[in-house]
C-alpha positions as a Markdown table, in Angstrom:
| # | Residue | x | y | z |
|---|---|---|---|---|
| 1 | Unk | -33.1 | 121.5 | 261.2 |
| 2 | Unk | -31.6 | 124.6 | 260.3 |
| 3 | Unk | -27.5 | 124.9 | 259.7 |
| 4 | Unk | -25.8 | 126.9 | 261.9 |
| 5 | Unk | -23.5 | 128.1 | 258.7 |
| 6 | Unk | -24.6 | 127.4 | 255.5 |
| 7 | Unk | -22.5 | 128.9 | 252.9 |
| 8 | Unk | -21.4 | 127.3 | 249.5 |
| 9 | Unk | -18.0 | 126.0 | 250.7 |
| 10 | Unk | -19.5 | 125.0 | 254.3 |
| 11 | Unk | -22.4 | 124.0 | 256.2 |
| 12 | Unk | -22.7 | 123.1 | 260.3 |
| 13 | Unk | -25.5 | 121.5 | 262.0 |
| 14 | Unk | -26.1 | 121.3 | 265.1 |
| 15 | Unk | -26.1 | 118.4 | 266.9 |
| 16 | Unk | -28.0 | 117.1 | 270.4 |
| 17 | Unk | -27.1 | 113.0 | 271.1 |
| 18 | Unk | -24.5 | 113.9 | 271.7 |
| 19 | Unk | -24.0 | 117.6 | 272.1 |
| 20 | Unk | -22.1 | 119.2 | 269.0 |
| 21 | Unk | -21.6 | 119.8 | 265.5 |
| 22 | Unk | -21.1 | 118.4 | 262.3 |
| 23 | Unk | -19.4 | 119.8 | 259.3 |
| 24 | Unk | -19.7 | 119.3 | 255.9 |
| 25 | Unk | -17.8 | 120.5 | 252.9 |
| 26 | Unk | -14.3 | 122.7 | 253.3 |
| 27 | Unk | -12.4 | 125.2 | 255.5 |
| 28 | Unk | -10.0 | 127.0 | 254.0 |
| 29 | Unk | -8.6 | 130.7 | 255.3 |
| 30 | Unk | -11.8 | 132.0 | 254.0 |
| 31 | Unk | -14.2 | 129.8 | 255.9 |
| 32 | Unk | -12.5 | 130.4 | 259.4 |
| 33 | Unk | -15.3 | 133.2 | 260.5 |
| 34 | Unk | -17.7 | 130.6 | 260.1 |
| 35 | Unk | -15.8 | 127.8 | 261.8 |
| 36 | Unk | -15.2 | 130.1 | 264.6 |
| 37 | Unk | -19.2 | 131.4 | 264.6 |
| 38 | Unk | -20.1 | 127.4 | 264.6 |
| 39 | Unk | -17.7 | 126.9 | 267.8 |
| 40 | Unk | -19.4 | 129.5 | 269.5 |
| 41 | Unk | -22.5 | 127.8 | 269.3 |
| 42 | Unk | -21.0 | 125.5 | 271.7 |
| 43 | Unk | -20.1 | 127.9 | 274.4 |
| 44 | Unk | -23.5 | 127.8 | 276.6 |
| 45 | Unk | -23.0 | 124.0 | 276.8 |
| 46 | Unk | -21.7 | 122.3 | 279.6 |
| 47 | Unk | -19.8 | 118.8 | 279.7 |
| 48 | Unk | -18.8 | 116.9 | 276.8 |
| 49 | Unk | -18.9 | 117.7 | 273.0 |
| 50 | Unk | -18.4 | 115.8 | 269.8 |
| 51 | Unk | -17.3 | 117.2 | 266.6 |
| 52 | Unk | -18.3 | 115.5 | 263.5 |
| 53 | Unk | -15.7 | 116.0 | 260.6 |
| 54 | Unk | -16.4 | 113.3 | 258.5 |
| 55 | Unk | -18.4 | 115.0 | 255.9 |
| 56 | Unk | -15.3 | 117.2 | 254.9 |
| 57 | Unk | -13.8 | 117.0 | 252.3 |
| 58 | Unk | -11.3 | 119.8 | 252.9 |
| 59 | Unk | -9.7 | 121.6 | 256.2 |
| 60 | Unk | -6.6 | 123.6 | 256.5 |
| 61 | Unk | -3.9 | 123.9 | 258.9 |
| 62 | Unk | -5.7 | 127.2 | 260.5 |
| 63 | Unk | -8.8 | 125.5 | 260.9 |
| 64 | Unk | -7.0 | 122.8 | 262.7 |
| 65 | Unk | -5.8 | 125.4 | 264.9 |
| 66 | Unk | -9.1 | 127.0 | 265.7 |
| 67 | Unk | -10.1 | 123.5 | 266.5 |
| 68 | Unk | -7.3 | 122.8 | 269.1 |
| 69 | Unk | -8.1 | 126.3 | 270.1 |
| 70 | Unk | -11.6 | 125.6 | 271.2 |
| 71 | Unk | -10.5 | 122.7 | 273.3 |
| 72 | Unk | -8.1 | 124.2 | 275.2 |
| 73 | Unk | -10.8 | 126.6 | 276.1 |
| 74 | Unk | -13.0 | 124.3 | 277.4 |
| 75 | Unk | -13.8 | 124.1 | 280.8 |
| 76 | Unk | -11.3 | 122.0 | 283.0 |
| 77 | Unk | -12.4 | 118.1 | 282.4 |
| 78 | Unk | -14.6 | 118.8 | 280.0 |
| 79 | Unk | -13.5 | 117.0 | 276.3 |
| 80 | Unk | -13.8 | 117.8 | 272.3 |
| 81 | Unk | -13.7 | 114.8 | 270.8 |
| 82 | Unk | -13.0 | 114.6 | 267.3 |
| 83 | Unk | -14.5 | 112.3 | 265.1 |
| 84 | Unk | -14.5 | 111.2 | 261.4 |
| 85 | Unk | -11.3 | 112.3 | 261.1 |
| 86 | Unk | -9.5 | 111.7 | 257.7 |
| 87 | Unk | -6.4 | 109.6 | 258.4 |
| 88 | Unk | -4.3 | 112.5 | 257.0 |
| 89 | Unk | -5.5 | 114.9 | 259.5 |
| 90 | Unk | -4.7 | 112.7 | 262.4 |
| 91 | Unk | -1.4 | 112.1 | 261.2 |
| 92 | Unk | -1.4 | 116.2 | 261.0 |
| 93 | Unk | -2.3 | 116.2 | 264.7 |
| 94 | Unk | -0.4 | 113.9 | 265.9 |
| 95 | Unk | 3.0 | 115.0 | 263.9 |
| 96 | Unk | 2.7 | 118.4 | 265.5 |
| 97 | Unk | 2.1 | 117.2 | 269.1 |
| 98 | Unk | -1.7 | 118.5 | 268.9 |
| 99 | Unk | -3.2 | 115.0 | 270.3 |
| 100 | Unk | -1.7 | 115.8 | 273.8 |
| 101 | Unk | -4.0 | 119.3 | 273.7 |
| 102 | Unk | -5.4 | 118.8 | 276.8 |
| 103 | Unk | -9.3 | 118.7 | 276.4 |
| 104 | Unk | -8.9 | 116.9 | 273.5 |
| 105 | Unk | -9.9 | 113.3 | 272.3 |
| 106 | Unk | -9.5 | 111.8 | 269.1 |
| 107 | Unk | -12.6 | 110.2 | 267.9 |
| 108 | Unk | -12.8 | 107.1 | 265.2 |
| 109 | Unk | -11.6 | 107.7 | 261.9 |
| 110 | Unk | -13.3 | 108.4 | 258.5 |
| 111 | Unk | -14.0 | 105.7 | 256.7 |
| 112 | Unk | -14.0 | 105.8 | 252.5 |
């Protein structure tokens, strides 16, 4: 399967059971272009998708926000579920009222 991004900080596959993506390596300010090209991969896809974060090892506060971004523009009862979350980045979301974004679901945790 070819990524959808492949660069040396970052690489997203696409996935199809179930419908998303999953992300490995890091996101920092430089890497939001490709976050943002990834997300729009998803656009065409109806219903329900997942988000696999547990093969980063890095994402900043601005990718967060592209993330929350993207589930708010979702269409209406459709979710973005979250999963492999570090626990840090949970407590990021949920510190700054992110896990009330509506079309949003956390997922299960990473796990070390």
């Amino acid at each position: 399967m070819e990524p959808l991004v492949r660069t040396a900080e970052l690489r997203v596959l696409r996935t199809y059971q179930p419908d998303g993506l999953r992300f490995e390596g890091l996101v920092d300010a430089l890497g939001h272009p490709d976050l943002r090209t990834a997300l729009h991969a998803l656009d065409q896809v109806d219903g329900d998708v997942q988000l696999d974060l547990s093969g980063l090892e890095f994402l900043d506060l601005g990718g967060l926000r592209l993330l929350m971004a993207f589930a708010r523009s979702r269409a209406a009862g459709s979710q973005v579920e979250l999963v492999g979350l570090a626990p840090h980045l949970r407590e990021v979301i949920s510190l700054v009222g992110w896990d009330e974004t509506p079309g949003l679901r956390l997922g299960v945790n990473h796990v070390n």
